[in-house]
C-alpha angles and dihedrals in degrees: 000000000000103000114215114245089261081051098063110068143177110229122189111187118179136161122211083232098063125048098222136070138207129248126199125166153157092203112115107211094043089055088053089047086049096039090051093048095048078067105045105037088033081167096052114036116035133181118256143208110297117207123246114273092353114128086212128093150199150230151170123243134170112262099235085063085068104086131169112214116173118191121267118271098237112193107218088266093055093049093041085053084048094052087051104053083052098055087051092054097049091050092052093048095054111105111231 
């Protein structure tokens, strides 16, 4: 069964008991990022039950991996200096 795009959710789920959290998701490159780390940090990031018939997995992962980053506040001086560093960049980057 397709699931619609509201349908296909990321789901963390930790207790303040145990030092890992669990990761279930729909979302295809965080399943690759996942997939890759479950090889590389075998120790770290496992695989975890799949459900019967979901196209989702999980995994477990340890909790100080779960961060919560929101974006910077920039006030309209800082965006326009910003602007303006980029447009420089991109200047200097241009071949003659």
């Amino acid at each position: 069964m397709q699931l619609s795009r509201l349908e296909m959710e990321t789901i963390i789920n930790y207790n303040e008991e145990e030092k890992t959290a669990n990761i279930y998701t729909h979302n295809k490159s965080l399943i690759a990022k996942l997939e890759k780390l479950s090889v590389e940090r075998a120790g770290e990031c496992k695989p975890a039950y799949n459900q019967n018939g979901s196209r989702g997995k999980s995994f477990d992962v340890p909790k100080k991996w779960i961060k919560i980053t929101p974006t910077r506040i920039m006030t309209d001086e800082q965006l326009e200096k910003r602007r303006e560093q980029a447009k420089h960049m991109r200047l200097a980057q241009k071949p003659l």
